[in-house]
C-alpha positions as CSV (number, residue, x, y, z in Angstrom):
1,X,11.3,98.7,87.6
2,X,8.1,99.2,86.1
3,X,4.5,100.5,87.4
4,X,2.2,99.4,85.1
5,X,-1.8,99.2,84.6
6,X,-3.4,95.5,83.6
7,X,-3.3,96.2,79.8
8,X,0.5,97.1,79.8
9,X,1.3,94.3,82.4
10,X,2.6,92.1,79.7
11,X,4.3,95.0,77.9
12,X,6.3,95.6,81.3
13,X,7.5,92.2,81.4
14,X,8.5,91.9,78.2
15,X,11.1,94.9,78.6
16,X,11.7,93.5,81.7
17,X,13.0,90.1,80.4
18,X,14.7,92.1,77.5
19,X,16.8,94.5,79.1
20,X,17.3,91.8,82.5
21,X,17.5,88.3,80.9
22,X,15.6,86.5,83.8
23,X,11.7,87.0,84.7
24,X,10.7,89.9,86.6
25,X,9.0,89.5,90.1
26,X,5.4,91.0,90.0
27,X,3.4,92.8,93.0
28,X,0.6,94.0,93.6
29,X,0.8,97.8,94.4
30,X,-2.0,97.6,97.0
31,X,0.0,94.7,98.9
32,X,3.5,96.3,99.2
33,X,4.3,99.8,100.8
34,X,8.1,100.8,101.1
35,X,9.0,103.9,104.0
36,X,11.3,106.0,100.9
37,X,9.2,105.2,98.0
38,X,5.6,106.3,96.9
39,X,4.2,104.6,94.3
40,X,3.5,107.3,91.0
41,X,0.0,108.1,89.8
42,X,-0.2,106.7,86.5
43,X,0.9,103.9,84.5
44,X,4.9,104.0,83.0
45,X,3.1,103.5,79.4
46,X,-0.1,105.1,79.6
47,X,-2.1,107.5,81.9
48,X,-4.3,104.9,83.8
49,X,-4.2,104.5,87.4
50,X,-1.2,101.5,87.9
51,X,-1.9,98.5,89.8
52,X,1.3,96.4,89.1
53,X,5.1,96.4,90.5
54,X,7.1,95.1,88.0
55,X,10.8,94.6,89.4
């Protein structure tokens, strides 16, 4: 699982598809909420705010 900026969108997929073999599923962080999970404050690769769910 990744959370990702736009510039390191395509980064995140491309470890996703390494390590997983099959194509990840992509959200949108403002469309999705889970009840135990809060989304972190920064990209996995970088310090920008994230935008993406890569899973």
């Amino acid at each position: 699982m990744y959370v990702v900026c736009e510039k390191h969108l395509e980064d995140a997929i491309e470890e996703f598809v390494d390590v997983y073999e099959q194509p990840p599923d992509i959200y949108m962080l403002d469309d999705v909420s889970f009840t135990d999970w809060l989304a972190p404050h920064k990209c996995d690769f970088c310090d920008d705010i994230p935008k993406y769910l890569v899973v």
